[in-house]
N, C-alpha and C positions, 0 to 999 in steps of 0.2 A: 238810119244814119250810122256811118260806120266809124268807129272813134280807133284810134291807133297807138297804143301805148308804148312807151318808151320807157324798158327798164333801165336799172343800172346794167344788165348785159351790153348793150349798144353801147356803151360809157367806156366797157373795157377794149372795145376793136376801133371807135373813135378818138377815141384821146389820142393811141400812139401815134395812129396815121395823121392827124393834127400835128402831132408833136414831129414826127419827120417831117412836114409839108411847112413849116416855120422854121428848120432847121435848113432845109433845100435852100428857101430863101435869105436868110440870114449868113452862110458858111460864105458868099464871097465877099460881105461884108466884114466877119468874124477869122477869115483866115488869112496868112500872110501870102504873097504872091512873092515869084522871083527863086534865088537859088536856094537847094536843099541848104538846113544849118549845118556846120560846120559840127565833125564830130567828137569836142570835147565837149559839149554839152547834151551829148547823150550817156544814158546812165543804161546800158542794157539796150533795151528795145522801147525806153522811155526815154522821151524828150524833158530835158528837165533844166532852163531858162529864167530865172525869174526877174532877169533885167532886159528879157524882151516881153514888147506888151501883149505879142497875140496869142491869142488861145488858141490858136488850131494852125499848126506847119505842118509844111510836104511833109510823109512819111519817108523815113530814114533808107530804105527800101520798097519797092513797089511801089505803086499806084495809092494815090490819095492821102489821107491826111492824119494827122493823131494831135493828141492834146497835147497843150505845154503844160507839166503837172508844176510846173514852177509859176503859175497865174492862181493868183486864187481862184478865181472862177472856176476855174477848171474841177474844183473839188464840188462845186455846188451843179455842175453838171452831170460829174461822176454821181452824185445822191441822187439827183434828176433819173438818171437811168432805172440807178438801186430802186428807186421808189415806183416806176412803171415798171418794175419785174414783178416787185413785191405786192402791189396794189390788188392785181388780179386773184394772186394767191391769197390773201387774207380776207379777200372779199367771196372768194370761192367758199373759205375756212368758216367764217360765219354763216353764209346760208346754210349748209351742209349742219350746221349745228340746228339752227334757228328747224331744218327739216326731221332732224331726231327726236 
């Protein structure tokens, strides 16, 4: 019988693909529709709004979308990322110990 084991390596190539395939579907619920904002509530190349509710407008140029860093959310997204960059690498960091 052939048994199949599942490390934490599969954990690091599945999670994100999970975590973009929830975002796919969530972003036309999560984003605004309609005309670019208007640009005195751009700060640079950041969209910065905190008395519109969406987290995610046209970008200011180009194709697709950016954060309104004026939602809270948006900060807990931003971490969201930080923490799927970082994860791999710490968990890299340990074994690599756990192997010396």
């Amino acid at each position: 019988m052939l048994k199949v084991a599942f490390g934490p390596s599969i954990w690091i190539v599945l999670i994100p693909i999970l975590a973009i395939g929830a975002l796919a579907v969530l972003l036309p619920l999560l984003a605004r529709t309609g005309p670019r904002p208007r640009d005195e509530v751009w700060r640079g190349i950041f969209y910065f709004n905190p008395n519109d509710p969406a987290l995610l407008v046209p970008k200011r140029f180009g194709i697709g979308y950016t954060l309104n860093f004026g939602n809270p959310w948006c900060w807990a997204v931003v971490a969201l990322i930080f923490l799927m960059l970082a994860l791999p690498l710490m968990l890299i960091g340990i074994n690599a110990r756990h192997l010396l």
